[in-house]
N, C-alpha and C positions, 0 to 999 in steps of 0.2 A: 479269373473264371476258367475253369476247365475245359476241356475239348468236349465239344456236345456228341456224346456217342448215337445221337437219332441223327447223325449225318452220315451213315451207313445205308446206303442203296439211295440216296435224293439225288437227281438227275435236274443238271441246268441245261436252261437255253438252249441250243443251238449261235454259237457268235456269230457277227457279221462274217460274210466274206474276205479274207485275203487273199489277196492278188499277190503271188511271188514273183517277185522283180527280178529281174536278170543281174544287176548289179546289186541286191539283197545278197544273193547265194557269190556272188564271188566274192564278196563285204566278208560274209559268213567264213566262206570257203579260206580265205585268207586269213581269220579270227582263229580258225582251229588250225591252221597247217596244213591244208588238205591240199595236196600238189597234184591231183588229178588233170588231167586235161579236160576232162568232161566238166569238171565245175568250173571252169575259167573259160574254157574255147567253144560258144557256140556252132562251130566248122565240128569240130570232134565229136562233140553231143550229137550233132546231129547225124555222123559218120557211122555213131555207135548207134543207132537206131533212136534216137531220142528227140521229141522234139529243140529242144534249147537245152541249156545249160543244166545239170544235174546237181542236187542241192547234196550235200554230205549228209550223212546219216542223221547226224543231232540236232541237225536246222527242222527239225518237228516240232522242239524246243520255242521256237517262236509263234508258232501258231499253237502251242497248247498253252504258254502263258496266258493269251487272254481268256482260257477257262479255270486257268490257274486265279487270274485276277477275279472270277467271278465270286470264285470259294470263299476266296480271301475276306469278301467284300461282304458277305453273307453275314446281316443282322445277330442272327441266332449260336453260330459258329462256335464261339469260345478260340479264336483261334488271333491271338495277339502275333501279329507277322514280327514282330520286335525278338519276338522267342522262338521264331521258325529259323531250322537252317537244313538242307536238301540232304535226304536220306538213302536215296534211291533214283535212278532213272532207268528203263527200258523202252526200246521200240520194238515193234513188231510192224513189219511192211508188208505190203500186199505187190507195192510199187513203189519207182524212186519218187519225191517230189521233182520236179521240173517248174525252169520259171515259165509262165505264164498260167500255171497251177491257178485256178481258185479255191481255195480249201477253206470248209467250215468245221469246227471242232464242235463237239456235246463231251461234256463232263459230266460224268457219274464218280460217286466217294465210293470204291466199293468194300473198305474197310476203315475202320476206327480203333485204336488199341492202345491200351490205357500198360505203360509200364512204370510202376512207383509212381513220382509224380509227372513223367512227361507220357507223352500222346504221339501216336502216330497215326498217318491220315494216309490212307493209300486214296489217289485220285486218277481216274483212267479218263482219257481224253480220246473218243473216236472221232477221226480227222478224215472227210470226204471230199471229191474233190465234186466240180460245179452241178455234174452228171447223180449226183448222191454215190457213186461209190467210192467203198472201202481205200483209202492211201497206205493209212499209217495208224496204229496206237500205240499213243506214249504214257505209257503209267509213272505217275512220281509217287515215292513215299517221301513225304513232310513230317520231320521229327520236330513238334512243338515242347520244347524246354519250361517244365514245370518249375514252380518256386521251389528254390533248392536251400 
């Protein structure tokens, strides 16, 4: 089944809450190499103005998966995660995440594109924090591999 092109402009949910753990982002901080002090040293986060520890830039990556899992999960979709492999990533911050963050993400598809027989699914993820404002958006493009 092909990538359903009426998934252009559909807008999910709002996900629960995540609550960013302090030991999340240095988990995190450690997984990509990030030798900051601010992602490891609560005393320094907090030195630099911040409340707690500072998450690296790509730890958005985890709170926009679970709107990544909603797309995925979507009845109508045409989108076989077997043939999916990541095409694209971007953030745009308003502000850094911090643990003790609670962020909700909404996912909107805001494009669908059909090349020969594979598809690509651009999916924007706006991430706010408890208060509803703006943190962070992370768009991913998904290149679904057509029968070749």
């Amino acid at each position: 089944m092909p990538v359903n092109p009426e998934l252009t402009g559909r807008e999910f949910a709002p996900t629960a809450p995540y609550l960013v753990g302090r030991e999340k982002v240095r988990e995190f901080a450690r997984a990509v190499l990030a030798t900051s002090p601010l992602n490891h040293d609560a005393d320094a986060a907090r030195a630099a103005g911040y409340a707690d520890v500072v998450a690296p830039p790509t730890f958005a990556v985890v709170v926009q998966e679970h709107t990544l899992a909603q797309l995925l999960a979507e009845p109508d979709a045409g989108i076989d995660f077997s043939r999916v492999v990541h095409g694209d990533q971007r953030f745009s911050y308003t502000r850094p995440i911090v643990a003790g963050d609670e962020l909700t993400a909404r996912l909107t598809v805001s494009a669908v594109k059909t090349l020969g027989a594979h598809s690509m699914v651009t999916a924007v993820s706006d991430i706010t924090d408890a208060e509803g404002a703006h943190v962070v958006t992370a768009t991913s493009t998904l290149v679904v591999r057509g029968d070749e």
